[in-house]
DRENPA-3360 file (N, C-alpha, C; in nm, 2 decimals, always signed):
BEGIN
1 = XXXXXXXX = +0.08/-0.12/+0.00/+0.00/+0.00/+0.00/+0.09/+0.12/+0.00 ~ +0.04/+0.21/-0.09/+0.15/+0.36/-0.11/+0.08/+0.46/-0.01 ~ +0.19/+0.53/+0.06/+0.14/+0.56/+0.15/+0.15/+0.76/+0.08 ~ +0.00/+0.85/+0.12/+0.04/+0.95/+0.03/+0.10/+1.07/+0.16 ~ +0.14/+1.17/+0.09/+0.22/+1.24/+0.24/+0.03/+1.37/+0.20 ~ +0.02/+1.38/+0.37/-0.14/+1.50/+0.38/-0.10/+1.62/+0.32 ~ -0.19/+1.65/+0.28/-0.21/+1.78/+0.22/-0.07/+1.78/+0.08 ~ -0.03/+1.72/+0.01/+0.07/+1.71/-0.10/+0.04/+1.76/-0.17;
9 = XXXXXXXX = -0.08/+1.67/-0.25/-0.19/+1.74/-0.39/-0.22/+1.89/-0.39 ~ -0.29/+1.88/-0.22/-0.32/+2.01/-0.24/-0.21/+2.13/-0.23 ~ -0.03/+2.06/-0.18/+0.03/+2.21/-0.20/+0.11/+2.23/-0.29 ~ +0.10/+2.09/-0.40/+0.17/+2.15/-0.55/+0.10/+2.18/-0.60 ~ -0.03/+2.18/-0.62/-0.16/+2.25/-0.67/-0.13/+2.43/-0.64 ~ -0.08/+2.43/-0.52/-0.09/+2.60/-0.46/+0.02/+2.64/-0.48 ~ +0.11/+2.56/-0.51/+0.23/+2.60/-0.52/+0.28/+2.68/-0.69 ~ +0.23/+2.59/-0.80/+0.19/+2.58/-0.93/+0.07/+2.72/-0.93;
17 = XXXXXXXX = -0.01/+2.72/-0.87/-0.13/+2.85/-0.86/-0.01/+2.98/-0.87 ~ +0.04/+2.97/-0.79/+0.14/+3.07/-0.68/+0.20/+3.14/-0.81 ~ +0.29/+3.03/-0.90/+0.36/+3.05/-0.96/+0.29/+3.15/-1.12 ~ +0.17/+3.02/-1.12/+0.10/+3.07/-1.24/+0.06/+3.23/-1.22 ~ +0.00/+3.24/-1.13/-0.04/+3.41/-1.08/+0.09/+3.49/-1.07 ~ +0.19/+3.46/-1.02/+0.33/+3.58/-1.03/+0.37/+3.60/-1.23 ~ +0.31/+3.48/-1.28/+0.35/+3.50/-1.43/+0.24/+3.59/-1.51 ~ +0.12/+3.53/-1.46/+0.02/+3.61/-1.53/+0.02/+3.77/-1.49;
25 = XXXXXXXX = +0.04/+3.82/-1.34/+0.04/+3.93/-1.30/+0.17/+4.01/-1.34 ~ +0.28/+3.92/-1.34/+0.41/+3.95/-1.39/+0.38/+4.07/-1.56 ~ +0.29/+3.95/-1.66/+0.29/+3.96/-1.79/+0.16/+4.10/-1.79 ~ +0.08/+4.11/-1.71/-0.02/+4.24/-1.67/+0.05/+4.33/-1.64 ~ +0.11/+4.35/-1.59/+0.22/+4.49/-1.56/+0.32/+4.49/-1.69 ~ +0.37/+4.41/-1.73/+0.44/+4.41/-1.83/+0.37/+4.52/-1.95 ~ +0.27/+4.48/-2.00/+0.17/+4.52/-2.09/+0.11/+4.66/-2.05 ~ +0.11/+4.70/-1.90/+0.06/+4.82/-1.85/+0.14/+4.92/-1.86;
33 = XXXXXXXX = +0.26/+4.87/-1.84/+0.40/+4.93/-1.82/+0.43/+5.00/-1.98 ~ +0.45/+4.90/-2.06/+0.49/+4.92/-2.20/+0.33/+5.02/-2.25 ~ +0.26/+5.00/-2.18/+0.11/+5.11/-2.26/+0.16/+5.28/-2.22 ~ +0.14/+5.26/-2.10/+0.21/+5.39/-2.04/+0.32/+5.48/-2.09 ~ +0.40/+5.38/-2.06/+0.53/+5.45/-2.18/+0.49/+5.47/-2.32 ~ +0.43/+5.40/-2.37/+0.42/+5.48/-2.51/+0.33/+5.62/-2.52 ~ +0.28/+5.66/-2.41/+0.23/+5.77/-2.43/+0.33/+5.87/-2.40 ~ +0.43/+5.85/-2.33/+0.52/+5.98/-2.33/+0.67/+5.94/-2.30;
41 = XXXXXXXX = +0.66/+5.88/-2.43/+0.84/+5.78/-2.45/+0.94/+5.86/-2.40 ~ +0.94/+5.96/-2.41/+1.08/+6.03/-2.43/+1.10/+6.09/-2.29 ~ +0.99/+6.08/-2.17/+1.02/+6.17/-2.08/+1.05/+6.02/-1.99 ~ +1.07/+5.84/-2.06/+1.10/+5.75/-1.97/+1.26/+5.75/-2.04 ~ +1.27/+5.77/-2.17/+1.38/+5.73/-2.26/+1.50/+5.84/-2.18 ~ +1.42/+5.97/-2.12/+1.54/+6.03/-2.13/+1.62/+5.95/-1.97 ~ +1.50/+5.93/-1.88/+1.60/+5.91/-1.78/+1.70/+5.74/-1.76 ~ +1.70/+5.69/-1.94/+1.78/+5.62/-1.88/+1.90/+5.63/-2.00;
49 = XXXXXXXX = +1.88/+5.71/-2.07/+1.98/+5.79/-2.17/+2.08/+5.85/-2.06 ~ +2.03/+5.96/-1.98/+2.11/+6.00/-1.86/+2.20/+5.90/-1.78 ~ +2.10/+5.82/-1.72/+2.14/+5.74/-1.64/+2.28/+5.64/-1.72 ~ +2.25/+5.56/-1.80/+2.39/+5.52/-1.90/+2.47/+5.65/-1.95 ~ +2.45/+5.76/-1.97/+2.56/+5.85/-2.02/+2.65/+5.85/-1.85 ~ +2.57/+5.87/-1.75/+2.68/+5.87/-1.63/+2.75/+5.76/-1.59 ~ +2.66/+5.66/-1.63/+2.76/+5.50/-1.62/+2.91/+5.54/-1.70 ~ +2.86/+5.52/-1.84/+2.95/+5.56/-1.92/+3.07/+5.64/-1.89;
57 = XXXXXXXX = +3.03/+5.77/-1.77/+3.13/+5.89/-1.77/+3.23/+5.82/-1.69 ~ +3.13/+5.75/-1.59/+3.25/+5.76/-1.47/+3.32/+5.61/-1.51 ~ +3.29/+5.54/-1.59/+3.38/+5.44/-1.66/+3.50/+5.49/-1.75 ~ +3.43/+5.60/-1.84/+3.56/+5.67/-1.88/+3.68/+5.69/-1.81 ~ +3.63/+5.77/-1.72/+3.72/+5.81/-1.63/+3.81/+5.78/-1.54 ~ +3.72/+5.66/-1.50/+3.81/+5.51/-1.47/+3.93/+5.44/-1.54 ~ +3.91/+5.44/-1.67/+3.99/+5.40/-1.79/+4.10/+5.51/-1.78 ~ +4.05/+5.59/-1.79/+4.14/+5.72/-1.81/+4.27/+5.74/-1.70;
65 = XXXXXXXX = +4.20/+5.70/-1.58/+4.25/+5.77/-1.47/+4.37/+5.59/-1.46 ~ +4.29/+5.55/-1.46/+4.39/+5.35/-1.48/+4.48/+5.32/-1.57 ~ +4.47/+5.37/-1.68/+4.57/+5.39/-1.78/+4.67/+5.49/-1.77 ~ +4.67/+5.63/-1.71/+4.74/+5.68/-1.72/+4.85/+5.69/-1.54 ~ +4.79/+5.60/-1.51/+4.90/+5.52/-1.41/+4.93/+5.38/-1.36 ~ +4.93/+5.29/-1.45/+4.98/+5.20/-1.47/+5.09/+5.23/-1.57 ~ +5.19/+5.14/-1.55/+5.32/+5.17/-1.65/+5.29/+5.10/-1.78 ~ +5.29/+5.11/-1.88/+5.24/+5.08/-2.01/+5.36/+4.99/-2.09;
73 = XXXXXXXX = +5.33/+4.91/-2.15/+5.43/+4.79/-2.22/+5.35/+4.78/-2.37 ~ +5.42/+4.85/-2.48/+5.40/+4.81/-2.57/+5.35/+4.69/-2.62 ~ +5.46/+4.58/-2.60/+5.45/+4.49/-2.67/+5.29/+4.38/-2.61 ~ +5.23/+4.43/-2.52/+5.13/+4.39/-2.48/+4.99/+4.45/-2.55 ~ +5.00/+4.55/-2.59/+4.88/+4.64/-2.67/+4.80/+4.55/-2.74 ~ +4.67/+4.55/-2.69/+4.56/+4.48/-2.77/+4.54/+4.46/-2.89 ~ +4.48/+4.43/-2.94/+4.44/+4.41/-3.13/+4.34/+4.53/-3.10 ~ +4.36/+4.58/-3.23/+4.27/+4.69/-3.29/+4.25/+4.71/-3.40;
81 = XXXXXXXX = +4.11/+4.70/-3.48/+4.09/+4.70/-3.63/+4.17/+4.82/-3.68 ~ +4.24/+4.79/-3.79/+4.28/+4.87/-3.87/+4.47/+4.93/-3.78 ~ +4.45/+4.93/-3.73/+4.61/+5.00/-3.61/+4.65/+4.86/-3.59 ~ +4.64/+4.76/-3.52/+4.69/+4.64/-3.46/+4.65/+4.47/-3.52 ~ +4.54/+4.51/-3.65/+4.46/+4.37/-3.66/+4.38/+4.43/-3.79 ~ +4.32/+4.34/-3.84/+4.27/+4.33/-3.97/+4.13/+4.41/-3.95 ~ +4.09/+4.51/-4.04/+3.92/+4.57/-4.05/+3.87/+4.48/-4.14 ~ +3.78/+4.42/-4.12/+3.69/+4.34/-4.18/+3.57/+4.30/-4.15;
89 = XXXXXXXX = +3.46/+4.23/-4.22/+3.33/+4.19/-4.15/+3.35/+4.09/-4.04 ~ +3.49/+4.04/-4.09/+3.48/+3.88/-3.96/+3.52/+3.96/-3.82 ~ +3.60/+4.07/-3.84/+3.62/+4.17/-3.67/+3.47/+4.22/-3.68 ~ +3.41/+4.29/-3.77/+3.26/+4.35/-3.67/+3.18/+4.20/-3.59 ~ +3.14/+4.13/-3.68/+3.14/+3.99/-3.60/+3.16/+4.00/-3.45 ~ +3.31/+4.00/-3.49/+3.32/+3.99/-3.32/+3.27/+4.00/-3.24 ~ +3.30/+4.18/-3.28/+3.29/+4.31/-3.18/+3.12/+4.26/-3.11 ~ +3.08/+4.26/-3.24/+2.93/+4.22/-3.24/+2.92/+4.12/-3.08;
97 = XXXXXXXX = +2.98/+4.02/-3.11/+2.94/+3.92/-3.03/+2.99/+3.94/-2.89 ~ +3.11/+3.97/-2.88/+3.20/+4.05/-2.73/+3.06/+4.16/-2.69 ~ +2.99/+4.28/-2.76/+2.91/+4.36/-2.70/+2.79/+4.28/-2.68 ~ +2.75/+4.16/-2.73/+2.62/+4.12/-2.68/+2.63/+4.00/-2.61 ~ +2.73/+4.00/-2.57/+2.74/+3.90/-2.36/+2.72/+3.98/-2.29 ~ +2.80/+4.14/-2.33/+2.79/+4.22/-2.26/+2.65/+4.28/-2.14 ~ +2.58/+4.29/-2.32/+2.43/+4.36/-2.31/+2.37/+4.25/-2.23 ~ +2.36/+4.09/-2.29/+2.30/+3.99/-2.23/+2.32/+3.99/-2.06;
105 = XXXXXXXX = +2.47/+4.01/-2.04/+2.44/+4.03/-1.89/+2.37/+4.15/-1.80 ~ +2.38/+4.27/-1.87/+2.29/+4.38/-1.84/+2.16/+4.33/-1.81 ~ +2.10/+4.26/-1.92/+1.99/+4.27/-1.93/+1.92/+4.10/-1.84 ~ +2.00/+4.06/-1.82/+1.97/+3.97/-1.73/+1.96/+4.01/-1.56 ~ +2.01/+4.08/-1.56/+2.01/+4.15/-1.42/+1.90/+4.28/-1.39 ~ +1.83/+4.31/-1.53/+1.69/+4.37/-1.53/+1.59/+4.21/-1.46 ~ +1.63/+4.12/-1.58/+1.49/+4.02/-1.55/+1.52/+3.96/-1.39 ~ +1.68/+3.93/-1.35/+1.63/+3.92/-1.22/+1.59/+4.03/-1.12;
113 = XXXXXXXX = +1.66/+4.16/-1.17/+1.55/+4.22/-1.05/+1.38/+4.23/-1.06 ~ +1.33/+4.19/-1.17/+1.22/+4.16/-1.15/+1.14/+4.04/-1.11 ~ +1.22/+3.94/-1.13/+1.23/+3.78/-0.99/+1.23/+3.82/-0.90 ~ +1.34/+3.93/-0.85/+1.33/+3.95/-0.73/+1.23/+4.03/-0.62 ~ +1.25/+4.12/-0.71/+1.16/+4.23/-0.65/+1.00/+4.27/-0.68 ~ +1.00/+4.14/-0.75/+0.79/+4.18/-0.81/+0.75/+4.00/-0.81 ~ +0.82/+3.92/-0.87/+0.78/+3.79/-0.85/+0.77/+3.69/-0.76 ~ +0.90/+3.77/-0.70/+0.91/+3.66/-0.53/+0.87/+3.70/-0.46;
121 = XXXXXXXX = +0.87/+3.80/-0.42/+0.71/+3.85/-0.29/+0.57/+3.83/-0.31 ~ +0.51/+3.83/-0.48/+0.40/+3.80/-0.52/+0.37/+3.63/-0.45 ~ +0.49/+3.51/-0.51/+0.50/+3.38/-0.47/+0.52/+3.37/-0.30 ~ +0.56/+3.50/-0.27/+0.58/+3.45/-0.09/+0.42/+3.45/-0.02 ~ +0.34/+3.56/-0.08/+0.18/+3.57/-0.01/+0.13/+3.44/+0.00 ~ +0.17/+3.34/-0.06/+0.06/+3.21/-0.10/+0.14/+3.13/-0.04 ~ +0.26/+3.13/+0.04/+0.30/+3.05/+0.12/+0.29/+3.08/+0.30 ~ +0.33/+2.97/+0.34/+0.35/+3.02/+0.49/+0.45/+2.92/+0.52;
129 = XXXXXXXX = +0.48/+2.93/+0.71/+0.60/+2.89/+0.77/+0.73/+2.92/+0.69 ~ +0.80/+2.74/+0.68/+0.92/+2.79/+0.63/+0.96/+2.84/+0.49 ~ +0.86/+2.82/+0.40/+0.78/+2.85/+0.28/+0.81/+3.02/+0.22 ~ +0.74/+3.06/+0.33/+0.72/+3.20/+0.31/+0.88/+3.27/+0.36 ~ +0.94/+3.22/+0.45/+1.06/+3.26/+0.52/+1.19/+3.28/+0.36 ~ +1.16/+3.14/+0.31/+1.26/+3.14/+0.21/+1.22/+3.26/+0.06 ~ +1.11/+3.25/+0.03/+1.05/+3.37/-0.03/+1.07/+3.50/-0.03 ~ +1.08/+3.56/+0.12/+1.05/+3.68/+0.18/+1.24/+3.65/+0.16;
137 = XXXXXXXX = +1.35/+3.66/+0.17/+1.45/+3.66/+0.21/+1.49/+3.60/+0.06 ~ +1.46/+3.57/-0.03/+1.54/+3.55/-0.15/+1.58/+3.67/-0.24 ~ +1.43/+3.75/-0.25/+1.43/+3.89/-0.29/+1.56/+3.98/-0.27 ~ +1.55/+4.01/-0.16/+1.70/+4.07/-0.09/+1.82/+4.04/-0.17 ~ +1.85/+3.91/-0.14/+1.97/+3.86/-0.19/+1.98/+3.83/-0.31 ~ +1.85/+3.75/-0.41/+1.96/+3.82/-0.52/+1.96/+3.96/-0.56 ~ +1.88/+4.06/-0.54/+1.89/+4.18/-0.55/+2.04/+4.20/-0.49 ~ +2.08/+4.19/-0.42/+2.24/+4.17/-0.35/+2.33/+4.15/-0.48;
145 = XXXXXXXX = +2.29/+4.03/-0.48/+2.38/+3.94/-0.58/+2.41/+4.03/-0.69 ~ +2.30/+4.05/-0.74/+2.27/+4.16/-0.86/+2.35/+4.27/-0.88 ~ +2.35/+4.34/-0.74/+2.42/+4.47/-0.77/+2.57/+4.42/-0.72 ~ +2.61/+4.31/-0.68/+2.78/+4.30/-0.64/+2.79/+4.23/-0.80 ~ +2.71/+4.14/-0.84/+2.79/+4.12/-0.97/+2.82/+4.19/-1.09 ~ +2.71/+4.31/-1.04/+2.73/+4.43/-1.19/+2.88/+4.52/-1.14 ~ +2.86/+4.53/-0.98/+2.99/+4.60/-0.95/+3.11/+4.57/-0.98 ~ +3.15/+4.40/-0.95/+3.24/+4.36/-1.00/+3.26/+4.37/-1.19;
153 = XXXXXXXX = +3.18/+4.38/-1.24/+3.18/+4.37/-1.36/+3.28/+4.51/-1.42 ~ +3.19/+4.60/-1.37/+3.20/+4.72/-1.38/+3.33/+4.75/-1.33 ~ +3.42/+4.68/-1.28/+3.53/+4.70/-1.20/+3.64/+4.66/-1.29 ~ +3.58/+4.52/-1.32/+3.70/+4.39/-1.44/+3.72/+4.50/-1.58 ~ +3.58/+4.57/-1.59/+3.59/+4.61/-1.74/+3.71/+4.71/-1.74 ~ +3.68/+4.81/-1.64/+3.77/+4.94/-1.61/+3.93/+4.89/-1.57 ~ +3.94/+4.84/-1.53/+4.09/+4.74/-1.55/+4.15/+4.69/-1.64 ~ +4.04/+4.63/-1.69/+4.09/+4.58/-1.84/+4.11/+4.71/-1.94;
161 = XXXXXXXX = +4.00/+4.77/-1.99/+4.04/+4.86/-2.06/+4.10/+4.98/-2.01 ~ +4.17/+5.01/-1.94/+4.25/+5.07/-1.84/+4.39/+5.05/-1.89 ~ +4.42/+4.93/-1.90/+4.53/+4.83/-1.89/+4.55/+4.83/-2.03 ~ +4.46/+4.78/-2.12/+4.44/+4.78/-2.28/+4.50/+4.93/-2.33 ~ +4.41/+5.06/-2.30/+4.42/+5.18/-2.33/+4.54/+5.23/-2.33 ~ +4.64/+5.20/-2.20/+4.77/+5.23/-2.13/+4.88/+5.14/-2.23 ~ +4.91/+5.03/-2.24/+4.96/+4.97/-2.39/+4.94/+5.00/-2.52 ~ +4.86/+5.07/-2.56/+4.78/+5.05/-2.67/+4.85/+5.19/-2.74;
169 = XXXXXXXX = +4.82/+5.29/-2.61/+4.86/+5.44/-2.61/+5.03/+5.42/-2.67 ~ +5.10/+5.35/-2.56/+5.21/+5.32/-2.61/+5.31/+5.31/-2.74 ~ +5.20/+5.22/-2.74/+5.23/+5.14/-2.87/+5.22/+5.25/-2.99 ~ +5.14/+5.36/-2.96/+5.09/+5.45/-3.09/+5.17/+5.63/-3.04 ~ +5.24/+5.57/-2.94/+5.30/+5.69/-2.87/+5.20/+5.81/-2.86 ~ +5.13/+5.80/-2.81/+5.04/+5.88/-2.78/+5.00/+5.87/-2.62 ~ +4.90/+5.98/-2.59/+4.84/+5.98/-2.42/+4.77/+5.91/-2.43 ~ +4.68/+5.84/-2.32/+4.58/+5.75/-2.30/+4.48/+5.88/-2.33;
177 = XXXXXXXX = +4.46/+6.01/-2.27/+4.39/+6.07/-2.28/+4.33/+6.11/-2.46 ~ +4.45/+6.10/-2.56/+4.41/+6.15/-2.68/+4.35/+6.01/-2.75 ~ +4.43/+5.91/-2.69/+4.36/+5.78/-2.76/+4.20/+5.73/-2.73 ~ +4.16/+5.79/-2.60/+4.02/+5.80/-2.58/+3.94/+5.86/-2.65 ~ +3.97/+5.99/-2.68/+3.88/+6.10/-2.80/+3.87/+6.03/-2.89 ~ +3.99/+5.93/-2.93/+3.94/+5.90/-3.05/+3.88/+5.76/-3.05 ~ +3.85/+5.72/-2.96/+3.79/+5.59/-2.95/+3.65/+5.64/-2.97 ~ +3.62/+5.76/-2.88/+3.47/+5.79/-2.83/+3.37/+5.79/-2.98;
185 = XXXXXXXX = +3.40/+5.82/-3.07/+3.29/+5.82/-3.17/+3.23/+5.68/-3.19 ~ +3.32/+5.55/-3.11/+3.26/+5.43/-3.11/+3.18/+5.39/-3.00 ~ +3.30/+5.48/-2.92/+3.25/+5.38/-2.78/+3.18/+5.45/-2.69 ~ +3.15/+5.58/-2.71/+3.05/+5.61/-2.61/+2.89/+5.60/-2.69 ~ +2.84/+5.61/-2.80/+2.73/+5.53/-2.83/+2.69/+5.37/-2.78 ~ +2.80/+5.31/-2.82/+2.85/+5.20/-2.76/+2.78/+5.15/-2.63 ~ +2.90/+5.22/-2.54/+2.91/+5.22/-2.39/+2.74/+5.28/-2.36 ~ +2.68/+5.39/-2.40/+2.54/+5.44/-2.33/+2.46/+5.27/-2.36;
193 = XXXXXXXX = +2.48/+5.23/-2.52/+2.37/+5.15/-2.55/+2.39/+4.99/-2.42 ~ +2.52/+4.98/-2.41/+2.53/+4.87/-2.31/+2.44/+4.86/-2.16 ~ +2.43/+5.02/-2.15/+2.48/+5.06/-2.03/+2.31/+5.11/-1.97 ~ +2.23/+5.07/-2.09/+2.06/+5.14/-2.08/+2.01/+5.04/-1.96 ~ +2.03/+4.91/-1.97/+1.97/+4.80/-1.89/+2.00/+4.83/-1.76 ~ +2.14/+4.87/-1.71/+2.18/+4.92/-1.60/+2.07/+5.02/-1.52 ~ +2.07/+5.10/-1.61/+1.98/+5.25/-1.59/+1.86/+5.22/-1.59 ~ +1.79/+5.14/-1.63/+1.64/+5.10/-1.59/+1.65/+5.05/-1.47;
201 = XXXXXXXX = +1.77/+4.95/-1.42/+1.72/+4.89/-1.32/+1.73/+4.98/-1.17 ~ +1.82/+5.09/-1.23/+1.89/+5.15/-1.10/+1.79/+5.25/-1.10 ~ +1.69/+5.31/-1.19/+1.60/+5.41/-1.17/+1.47/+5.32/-1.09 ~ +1.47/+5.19/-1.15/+1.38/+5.10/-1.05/+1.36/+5.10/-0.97 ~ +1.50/+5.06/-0.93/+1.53/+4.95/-0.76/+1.47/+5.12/-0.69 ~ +1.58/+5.24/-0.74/+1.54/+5.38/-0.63/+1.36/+5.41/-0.63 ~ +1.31/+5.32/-0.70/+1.14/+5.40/-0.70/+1.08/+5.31/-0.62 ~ +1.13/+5.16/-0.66/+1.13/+5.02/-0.64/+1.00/+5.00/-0.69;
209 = XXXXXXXX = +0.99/+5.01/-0.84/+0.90/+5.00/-0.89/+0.95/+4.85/-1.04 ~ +0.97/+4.77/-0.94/+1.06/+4.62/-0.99/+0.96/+4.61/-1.10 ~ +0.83/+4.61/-1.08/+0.71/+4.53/-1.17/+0.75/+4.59/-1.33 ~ +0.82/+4.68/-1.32/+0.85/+4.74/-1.48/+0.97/+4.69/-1.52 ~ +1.07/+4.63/-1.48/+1.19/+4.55/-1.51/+1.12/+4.50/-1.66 ~ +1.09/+4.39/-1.68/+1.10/+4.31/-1.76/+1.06/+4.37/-1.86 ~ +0.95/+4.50/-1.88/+0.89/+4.60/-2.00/+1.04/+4.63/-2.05 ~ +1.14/+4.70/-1.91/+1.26/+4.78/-1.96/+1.30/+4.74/-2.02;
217 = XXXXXXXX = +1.35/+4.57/-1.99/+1.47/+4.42/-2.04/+1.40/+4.47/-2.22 ~ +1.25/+4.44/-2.25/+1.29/+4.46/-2.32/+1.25/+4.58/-2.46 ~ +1.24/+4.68/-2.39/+1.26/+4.82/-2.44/+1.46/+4.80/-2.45 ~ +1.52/+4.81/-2.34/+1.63/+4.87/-2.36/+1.70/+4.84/-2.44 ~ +1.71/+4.67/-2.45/+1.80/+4.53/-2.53/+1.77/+4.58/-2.70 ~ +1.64/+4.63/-2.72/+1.58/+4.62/-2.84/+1.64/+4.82/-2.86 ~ +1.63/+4.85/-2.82/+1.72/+4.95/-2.88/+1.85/+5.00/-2.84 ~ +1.88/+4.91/-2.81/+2.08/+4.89/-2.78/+2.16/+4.81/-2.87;
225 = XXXXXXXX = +2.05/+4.73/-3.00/+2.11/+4.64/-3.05/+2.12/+4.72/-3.19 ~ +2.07/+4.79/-3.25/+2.11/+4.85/-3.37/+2.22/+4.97/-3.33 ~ +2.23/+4.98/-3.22/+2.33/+5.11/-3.19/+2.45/+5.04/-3.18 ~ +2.45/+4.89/-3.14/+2.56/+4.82/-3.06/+2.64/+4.78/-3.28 ~ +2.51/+4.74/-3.36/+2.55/+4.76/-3.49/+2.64/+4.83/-3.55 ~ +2.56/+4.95/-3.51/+2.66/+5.07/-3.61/+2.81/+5.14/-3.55 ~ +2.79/+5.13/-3.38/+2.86/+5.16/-3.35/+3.01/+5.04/-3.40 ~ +2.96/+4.93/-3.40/+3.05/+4.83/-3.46/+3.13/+4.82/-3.57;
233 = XXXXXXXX = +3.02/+4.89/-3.66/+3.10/+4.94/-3.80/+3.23/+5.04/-3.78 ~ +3.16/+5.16/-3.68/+3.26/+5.27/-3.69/+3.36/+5.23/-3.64 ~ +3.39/+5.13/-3.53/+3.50/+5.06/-3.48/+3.62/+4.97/-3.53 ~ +3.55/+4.92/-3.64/+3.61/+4.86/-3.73/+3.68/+4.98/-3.83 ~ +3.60/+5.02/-3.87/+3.61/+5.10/-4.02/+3.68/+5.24/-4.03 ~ +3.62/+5.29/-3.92/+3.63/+5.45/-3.94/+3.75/+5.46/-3.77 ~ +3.72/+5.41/-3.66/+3.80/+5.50/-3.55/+3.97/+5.50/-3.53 ~ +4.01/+5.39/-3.61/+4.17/+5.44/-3.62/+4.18/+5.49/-3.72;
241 = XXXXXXXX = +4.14/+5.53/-3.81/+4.14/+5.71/-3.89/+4.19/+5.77/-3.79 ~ +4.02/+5.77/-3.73/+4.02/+5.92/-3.67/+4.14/+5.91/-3.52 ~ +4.17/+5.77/-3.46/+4.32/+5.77/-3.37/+4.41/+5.85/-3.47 ~ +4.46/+5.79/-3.57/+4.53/+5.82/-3.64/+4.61/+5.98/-3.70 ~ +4.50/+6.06/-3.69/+4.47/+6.21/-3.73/+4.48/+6.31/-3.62 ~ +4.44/+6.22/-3.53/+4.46/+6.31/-3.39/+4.60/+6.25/-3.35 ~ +4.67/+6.15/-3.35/+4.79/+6.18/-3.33/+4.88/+6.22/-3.45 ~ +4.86/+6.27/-3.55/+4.92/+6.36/-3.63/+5.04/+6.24/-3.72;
% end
């Protein structure tokens, strides 16, 4: 004789309910969110245009300020289309593909802060005891998680290209400072378009208005990807020219 454990049926039944309602309400907001905004795009567009132009700055600045004190070694200087490495469609490719892990992690950290902060409190109401304990306390943490792993991100990048910029300068006898101008016509389109996901979530989490994450994910991804395009081209094609001209 199988023996059944009480109340089972009835708490994957509630459990599955729980879940179904955080998706269906999840996908309601979603749709309310995206209606809203299209009535007055540009007064949501601008604050995360801002918000990635200041990501972007103080990343510059980062780079800037890391490059121009670390000791710099030539023979280490990165590959660069056209200066260091081949311009072609097989490098935009790349570029392509290096900027869309990028964005993909961005934008992964929009949809968990809306696991976190709209879907798992929704799923904690319909539990109780230890149930609700792990619910109520998941939120938090990965919202944690979230912002130490974008921080670290944000840290490895500025190091790296810090470190890249500082060689690179080198290599072309130039300042890290003049080699940045001429990067910028790629990379700060670039950098904002990466950097929009960020800026939805951080205008969020401050309103804590999570239920709009996933509208942002994907507003922002969808217009970060033709910018992440062309900026790609100019990277390839056109910005060691313009390095080039500005170091005379």
């Amino acid at each position: 004789m199988r023996l059944k454990r009480p109340g089972g049926a009835a708490d994957g039944r509630r459990v599955a309910a729980a879940s179904d309602l955080a998706l269906v309400q999840g996908m309601a907001h979603t749709r309310t969110t995206l209606r809203a905004w299209s009535r007055e795009p540009w007064q949501v567009l601008r604050g995360w245009l801002l918000g990635a132009l200041a990501i972007t700055t103080v990343l510059l600045l980062a780079v800037w300020l890391i490059g121009s004190w670390l000791t710099p070694d030539a023979s280490l200087a990165p590959t660069f289309p056209g200066l260091t490495g081949r311009a072609d469609l097989g490098t935009v490719g790349e570029v392509l593909m290096r900027n869309a892990l990028v964005l993909a992690l961005h934008g992964f950290a929009c949809v968990a802060g809306f696991i976190a902060g709209s879907s798992l409190p929704l799923q904690a109401e319909q539990h109780s005891g230890l149930y609700r304990k792990i619910h109520d306390r998941a939120g938090p943490l990965a919202i944690a998680f979230v912002v130490a792993a974008t921080s670290f991100s944000l840290l490895t990048q500025a190091l790296s290209l810090g470190f890249g910029a500082a060689n690179l300068a080198a290599r072309g006898d130039m300042s890290v400072g003049l080699l940045l101008v001429g990067l910028l016509p790629h990379a700060l389109p670039e950098l904002v378009a990466l950097f929009l996901p960020l800026a939805a979530w951080v205008i969020a989490s401050r309103r804590e208005d999570w239920h709009e994450l996933l509208a942002a994910t994907f507003v922002t991804v969808g217009l970060a990807i033709p910018v992440l395009i062309a900026a790609s081209f100019v990277e390839v094609y056109i910005s060691a020219d313009v390095i080039l001209w500005l170091r005379g």
